[in-house]
N, CA and C atoms as an extended XYZ file, in Angstrom:
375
Properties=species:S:1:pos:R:3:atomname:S:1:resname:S:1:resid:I:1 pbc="F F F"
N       -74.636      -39.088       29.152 N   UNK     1
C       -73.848      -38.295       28.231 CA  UNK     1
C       -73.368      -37.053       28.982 C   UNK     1
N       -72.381      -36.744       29.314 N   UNK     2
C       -71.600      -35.355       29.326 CA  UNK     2
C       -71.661      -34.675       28.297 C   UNK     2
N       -72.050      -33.430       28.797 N   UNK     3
C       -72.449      -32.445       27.875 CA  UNK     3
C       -71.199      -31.188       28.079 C   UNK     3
N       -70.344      -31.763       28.906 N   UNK     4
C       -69.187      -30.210       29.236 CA  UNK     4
C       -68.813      -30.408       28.018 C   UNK     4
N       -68.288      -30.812       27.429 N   UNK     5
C       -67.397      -31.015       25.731 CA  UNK     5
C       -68.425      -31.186       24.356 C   UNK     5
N       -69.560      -30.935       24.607 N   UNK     6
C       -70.236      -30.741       23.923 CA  UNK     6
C       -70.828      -29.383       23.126 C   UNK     6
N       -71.014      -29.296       21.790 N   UNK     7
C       -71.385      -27.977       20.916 CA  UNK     7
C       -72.675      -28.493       20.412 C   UNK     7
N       -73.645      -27.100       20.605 N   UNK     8
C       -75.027      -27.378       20.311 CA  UNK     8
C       -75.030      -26.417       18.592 C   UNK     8
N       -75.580      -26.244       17.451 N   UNK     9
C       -75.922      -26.026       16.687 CA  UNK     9
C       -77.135      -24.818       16.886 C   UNK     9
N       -76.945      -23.618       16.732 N   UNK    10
C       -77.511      -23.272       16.658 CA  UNK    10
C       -79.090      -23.057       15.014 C   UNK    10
N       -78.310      -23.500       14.290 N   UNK    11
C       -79.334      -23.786       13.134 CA  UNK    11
C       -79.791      -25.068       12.976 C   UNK    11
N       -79.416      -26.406       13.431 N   UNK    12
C       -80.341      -26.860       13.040 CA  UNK    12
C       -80.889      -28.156       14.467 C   UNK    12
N       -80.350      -27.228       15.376 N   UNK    13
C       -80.791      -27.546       17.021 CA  UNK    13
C       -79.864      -29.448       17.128 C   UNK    13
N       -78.814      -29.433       17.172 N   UNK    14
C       -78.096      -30.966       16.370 CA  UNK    14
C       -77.179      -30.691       18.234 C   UNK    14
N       -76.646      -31.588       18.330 N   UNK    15
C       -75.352      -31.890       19.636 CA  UNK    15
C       -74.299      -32.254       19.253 C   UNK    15
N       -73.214      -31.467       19.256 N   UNK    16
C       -71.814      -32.289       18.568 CA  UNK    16
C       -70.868      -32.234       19.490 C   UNK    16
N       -69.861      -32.684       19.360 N   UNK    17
C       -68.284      -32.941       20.507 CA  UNK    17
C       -67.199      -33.229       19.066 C   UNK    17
N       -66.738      -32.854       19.604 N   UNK    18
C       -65.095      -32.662       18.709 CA  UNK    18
C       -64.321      -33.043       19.150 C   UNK    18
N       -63.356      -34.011       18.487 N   UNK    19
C       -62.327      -34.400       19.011 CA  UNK    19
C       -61.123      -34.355       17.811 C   UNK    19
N       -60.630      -33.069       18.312 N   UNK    20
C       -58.947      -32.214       17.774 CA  UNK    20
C       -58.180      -33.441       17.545 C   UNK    20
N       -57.739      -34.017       18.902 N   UNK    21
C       -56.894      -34.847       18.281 CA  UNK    21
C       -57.018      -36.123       17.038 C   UNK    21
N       -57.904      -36.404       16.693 N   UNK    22
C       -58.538      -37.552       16.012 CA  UNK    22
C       -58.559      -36.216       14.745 C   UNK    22
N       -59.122      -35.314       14.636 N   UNK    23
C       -60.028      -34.229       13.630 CA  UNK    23
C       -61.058      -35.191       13.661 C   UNK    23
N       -61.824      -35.353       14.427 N   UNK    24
C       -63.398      -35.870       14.131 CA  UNK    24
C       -64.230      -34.880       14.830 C   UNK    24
N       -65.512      -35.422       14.340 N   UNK    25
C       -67.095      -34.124       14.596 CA  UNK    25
C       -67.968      -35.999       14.547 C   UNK    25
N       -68.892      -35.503       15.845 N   UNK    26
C       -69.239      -36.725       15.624 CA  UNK    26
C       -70.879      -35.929       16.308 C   UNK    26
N       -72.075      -36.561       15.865 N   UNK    27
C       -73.656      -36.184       16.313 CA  UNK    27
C       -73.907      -37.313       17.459 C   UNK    27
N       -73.925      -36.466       18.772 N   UNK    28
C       -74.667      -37.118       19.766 CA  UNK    28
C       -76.066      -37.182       19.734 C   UNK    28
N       -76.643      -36.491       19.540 N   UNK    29
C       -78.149      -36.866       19.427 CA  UNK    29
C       -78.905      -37.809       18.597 C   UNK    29
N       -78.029      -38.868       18.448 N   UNK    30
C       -78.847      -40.038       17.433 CA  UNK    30
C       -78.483      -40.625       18.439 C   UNK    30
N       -78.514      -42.456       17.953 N   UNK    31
C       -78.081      -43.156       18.327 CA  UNK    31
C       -78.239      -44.442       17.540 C   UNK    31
N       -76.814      -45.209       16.978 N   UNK    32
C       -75.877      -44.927       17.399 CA  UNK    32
C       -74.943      -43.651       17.160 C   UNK    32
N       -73.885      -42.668       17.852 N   UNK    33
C       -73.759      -41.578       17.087 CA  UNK    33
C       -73.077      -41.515       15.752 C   UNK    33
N       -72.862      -40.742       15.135 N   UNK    34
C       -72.820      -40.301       13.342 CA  UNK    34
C       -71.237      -39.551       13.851 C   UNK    34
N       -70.168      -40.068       13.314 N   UNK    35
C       -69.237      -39.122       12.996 CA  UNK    35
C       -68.553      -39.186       11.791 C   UNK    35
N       -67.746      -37.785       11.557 N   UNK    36
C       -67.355      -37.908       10.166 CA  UNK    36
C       -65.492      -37.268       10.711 C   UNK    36
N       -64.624      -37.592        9.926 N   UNK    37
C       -63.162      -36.846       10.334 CA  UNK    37
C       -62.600      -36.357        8.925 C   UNK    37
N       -62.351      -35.451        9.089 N   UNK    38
C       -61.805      -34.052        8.280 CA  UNK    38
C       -60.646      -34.828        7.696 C   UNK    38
N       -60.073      -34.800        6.458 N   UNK    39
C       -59.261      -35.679        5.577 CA  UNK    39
C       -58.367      -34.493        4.822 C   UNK    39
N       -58.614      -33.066        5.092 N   UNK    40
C       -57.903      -31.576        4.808 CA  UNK    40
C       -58.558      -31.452        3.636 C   UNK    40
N       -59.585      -32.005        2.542 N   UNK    41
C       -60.284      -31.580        1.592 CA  UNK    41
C       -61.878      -31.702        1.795 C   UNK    41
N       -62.027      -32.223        2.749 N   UNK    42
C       -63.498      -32.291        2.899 CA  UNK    42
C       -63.590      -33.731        3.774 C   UNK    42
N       -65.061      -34.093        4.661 N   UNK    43
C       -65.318      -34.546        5.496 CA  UNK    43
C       -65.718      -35.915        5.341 C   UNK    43
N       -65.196      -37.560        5.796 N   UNK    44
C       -65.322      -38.903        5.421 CA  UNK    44
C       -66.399      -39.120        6.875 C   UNK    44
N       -66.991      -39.933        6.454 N   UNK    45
C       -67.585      -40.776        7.421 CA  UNK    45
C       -66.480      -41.713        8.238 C   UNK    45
N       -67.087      -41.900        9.487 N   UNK    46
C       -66.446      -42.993       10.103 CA  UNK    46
C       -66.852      -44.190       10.171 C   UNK    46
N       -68.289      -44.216        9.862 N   UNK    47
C       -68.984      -45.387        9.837 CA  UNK    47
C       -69.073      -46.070        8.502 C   UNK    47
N       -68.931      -47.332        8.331 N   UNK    48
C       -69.551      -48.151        7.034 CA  UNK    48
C       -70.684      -47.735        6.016 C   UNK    48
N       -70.161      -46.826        5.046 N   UNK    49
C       -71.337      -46.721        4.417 CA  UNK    49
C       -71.382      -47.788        3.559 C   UNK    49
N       -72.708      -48.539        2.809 N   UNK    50
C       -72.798      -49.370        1.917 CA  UNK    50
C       -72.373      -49.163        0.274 C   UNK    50
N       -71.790      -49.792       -0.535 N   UNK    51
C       -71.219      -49.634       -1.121 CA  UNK    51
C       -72.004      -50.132       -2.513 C   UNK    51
N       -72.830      -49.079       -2.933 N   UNK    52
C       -73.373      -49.629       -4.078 CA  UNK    52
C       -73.021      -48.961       -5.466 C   UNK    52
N       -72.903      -49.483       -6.569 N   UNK    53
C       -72.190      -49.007       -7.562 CA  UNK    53
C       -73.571      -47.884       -7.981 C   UNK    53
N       -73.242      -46.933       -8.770 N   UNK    54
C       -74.214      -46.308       -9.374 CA  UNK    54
C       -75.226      -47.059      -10.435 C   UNK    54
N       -74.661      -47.301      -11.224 N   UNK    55
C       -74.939      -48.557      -12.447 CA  UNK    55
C       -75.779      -49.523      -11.779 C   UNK    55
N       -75.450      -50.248      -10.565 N   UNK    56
C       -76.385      -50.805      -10.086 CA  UNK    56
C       -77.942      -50.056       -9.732 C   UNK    56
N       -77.755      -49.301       -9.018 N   UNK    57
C       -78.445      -48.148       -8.548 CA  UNK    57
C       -79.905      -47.803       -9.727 C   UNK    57
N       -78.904      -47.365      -10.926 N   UNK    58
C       -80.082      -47.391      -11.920 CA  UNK    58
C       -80.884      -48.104      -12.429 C   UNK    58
N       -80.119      -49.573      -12.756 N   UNK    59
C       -80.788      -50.823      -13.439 CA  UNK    59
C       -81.967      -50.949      -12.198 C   UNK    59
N       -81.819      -51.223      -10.838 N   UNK    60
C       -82.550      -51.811      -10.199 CA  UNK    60
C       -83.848      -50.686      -10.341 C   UNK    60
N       -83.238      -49.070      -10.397 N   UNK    61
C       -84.692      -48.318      -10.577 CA  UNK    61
C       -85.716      -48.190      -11.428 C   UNK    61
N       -84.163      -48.929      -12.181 N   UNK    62
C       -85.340      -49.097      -14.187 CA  UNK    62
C       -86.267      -50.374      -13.605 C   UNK    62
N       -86.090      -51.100      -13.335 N   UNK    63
C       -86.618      -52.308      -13.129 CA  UNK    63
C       -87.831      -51.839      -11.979 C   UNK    63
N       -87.802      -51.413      -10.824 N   UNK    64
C       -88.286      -51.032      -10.227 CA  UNK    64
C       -89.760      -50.061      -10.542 C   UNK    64
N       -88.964      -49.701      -11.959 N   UNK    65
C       -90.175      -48.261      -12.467 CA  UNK    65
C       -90.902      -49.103      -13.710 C   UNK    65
N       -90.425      -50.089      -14.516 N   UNK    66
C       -90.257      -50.216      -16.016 CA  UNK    66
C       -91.325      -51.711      -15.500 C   UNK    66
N       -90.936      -53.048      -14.774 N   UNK    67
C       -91.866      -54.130      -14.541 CA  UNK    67
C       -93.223      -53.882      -14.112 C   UNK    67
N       -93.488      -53.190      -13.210 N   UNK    68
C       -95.351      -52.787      -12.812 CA  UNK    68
C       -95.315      -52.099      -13.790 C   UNK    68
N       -95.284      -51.063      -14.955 N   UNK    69
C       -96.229      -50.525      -15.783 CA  UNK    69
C       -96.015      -51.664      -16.974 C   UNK    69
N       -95.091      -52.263      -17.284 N   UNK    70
C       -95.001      -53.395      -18.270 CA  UNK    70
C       -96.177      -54.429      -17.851 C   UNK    70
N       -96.546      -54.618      -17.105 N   UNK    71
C       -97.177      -55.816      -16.486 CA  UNK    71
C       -98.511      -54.861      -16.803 C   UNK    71
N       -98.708      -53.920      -16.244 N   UNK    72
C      -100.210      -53.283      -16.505 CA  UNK    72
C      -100.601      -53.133      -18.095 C   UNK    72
N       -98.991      -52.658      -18.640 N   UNK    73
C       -99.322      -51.908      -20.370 CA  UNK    73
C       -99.818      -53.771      -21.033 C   UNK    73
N       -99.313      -54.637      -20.490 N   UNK    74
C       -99.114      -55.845      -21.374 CA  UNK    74
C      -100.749      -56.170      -21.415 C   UNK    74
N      -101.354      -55.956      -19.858 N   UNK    75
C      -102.692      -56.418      -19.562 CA  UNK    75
C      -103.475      -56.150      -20.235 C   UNK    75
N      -103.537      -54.797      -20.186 N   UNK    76
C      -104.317      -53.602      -21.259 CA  UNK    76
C      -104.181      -54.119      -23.137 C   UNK    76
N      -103.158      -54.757      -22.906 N   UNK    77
C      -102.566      -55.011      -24.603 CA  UNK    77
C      -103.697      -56.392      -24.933 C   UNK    77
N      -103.331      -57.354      -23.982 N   UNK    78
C      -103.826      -58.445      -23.828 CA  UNK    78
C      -105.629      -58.684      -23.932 C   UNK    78
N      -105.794      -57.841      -22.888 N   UNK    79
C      -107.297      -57.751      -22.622 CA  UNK    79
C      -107.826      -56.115      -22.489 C   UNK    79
N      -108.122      -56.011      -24.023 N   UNK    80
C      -108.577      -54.263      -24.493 CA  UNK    80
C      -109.679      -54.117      -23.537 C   UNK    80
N      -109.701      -52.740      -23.398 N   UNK    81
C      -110.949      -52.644      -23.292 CA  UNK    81
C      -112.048      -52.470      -23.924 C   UNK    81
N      -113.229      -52.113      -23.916 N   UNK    82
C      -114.822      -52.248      -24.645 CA  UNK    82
C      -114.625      -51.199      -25.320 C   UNK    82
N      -115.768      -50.748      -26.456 N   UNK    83
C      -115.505      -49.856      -27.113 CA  UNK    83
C      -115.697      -48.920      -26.530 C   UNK    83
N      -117.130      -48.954      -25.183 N   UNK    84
C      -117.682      -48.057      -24.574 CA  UNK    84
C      -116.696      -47.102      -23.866 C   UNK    84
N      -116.117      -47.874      -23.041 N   UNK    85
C      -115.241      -47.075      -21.856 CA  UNK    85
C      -114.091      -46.605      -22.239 C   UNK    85
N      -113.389      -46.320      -23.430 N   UNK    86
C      -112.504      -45.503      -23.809 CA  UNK    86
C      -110.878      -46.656      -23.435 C   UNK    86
N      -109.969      -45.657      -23.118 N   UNK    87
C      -109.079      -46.123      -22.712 CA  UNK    87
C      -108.312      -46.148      -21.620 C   UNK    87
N      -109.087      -46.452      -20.553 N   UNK    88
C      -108.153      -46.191      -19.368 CA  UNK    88
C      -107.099      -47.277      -18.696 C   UNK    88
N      -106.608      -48.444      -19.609 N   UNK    89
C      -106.175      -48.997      -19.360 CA  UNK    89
C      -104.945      -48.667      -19.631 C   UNK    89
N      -104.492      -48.007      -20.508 N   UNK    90
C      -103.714      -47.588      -20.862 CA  UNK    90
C      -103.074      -46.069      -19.871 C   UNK    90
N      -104.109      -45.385      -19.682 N   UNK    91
C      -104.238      -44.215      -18.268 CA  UNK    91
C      -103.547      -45.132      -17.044 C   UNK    91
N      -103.842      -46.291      -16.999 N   UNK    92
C      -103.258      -47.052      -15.739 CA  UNK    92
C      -101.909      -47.222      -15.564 C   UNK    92
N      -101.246      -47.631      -16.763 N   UNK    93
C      -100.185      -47.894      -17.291 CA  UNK    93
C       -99.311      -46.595      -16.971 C   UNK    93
N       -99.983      -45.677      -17.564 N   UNK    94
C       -98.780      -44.397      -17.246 CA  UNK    94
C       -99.297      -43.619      -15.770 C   UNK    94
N      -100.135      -44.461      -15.221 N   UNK    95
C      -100.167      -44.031      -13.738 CA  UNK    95
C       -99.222      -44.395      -12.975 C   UNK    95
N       -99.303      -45.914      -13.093 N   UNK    96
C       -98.303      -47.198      -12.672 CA  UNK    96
C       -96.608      -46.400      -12.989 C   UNK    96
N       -96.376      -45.554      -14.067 N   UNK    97
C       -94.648      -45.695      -14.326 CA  UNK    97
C       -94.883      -43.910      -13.271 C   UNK    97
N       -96.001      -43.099      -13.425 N   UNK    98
C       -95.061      -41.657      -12.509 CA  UNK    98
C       -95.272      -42.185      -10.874 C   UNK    98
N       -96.272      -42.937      -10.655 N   UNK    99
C       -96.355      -43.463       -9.470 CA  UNK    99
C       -94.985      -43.819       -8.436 C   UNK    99
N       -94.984      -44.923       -9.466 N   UNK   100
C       -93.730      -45.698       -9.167 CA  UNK   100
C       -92.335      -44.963       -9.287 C   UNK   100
N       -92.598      -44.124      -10.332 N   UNK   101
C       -91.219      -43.292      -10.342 CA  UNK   101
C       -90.837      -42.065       -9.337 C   UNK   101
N       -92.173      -41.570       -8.970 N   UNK   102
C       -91.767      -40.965       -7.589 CA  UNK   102
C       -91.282      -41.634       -6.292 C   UNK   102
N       -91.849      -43.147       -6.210 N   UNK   103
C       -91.545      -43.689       -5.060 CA  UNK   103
C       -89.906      -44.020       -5.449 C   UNK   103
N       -89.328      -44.090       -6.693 N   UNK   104
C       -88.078      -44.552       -6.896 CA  UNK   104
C       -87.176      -43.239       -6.406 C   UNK   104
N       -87.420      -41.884       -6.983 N   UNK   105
C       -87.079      -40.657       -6.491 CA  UNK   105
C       -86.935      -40.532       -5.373 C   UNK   105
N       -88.304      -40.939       -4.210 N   UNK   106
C       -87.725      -40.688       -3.221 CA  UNK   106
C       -87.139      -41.574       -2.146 C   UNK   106
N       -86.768      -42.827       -2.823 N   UNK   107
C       -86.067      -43.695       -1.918 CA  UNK   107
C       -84.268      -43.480       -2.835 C   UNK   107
N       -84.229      -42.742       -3.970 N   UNK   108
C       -82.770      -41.952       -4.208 CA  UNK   108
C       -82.747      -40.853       -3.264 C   UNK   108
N       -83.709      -40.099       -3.156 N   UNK   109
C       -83.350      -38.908       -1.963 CA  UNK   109
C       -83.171      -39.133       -0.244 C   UNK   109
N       -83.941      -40.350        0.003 N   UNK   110
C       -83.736      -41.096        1.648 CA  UNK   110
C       -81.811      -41.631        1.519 C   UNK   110
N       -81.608      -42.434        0.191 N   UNK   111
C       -80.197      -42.988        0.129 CA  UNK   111
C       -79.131      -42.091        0.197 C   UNK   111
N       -79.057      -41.173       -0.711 N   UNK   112
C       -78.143      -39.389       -1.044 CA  UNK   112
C       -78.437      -39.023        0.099 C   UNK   112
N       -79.538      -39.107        0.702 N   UNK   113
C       -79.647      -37.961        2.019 CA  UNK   113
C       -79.820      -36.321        1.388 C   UNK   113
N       -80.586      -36.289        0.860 N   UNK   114
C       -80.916      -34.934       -0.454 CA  UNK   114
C       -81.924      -34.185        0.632 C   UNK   114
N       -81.083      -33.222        1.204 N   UNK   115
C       -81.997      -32.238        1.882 CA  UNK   115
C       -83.117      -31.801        1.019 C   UNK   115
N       -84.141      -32.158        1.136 N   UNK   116
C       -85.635      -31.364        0.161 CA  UNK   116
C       -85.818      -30.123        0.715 C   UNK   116
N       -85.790      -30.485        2.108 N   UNK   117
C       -86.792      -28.876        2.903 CA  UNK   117
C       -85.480      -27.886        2.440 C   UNK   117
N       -84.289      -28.281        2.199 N   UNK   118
C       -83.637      -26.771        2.073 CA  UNK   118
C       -83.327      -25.875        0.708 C   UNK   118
N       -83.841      -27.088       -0.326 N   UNK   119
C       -83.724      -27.005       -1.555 CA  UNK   119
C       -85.290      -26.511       -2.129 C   UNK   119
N       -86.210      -25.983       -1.303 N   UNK   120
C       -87.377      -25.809       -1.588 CA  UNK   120
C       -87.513      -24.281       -1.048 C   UNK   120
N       -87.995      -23.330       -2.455 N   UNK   121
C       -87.592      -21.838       -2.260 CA  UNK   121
C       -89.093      -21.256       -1.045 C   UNK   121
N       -88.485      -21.880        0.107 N   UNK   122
C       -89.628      -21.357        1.656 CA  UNK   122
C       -88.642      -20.652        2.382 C   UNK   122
N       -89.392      -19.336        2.774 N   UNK   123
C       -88.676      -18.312        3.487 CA  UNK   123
C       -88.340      -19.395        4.687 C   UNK   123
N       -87.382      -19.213        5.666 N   UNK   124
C       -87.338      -19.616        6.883 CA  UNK   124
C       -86.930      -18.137        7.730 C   UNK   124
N       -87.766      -18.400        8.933 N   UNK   125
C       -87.478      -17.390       10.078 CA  UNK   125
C       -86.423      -17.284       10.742 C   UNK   125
């Protein structure tokens, strides 16, 4: 990699190169690299992003969040528990849906690309 045509970032330590004639900004430090080109309202990718409808997006999270605690709540429904031990089958059930619903959260924030660390009120130096 040639680095003469290259711009380093000072905030978030990143490698970029510009290319005027194109209007593209493209990240050398991955691989393969990431560029995006300026469209005069704001910045497109150059690469293929996947194309999923929103609507899709949700059903699959409902499903994703809504089948494991259905399957646990049904169990619990099915086969109570004793009189002794109270109800924790039901405790399972709504373990099973925040469980699962965080893991759904944060595979929406890996997809969006949802900066956390900058959206989280921590001084930085």
């Amino acid at each position: 990699m040639v680095l003469m045509e290259a711009y380093g970032c000072d905030r978030c330590q990143r490698i970029l190169a510009l290319n005027l004639e194109q209007q593209a900004l493209y990240r050398l430090d991955v691989s393969p690299a990431q560029g995006w080109r300026w469209q005069g309202q704001r910045w497109r990718s150059l690469h293929h992003q996947p194309q999923f409808s929103p609507l899709s997006l949700v059903l699959l999270s409902l499903v994703l969040v809504i089948c494991p605690a259905g399957l646990v709540a049904l169990a619990a429904y099915l086969f109570p528990p004793l009189e002794s031990s109270g109800s924790v089958s039901w405790a399972w059930a709504g373990l099973t849906v925040i469980s699962h619903g965080l893991m759904v959260a944060w595979l929406m924030a890996e997809f969006y690309q949802v900066p956390v660390a900058r959206l989280l009120p921590i001084r930085r130096r």
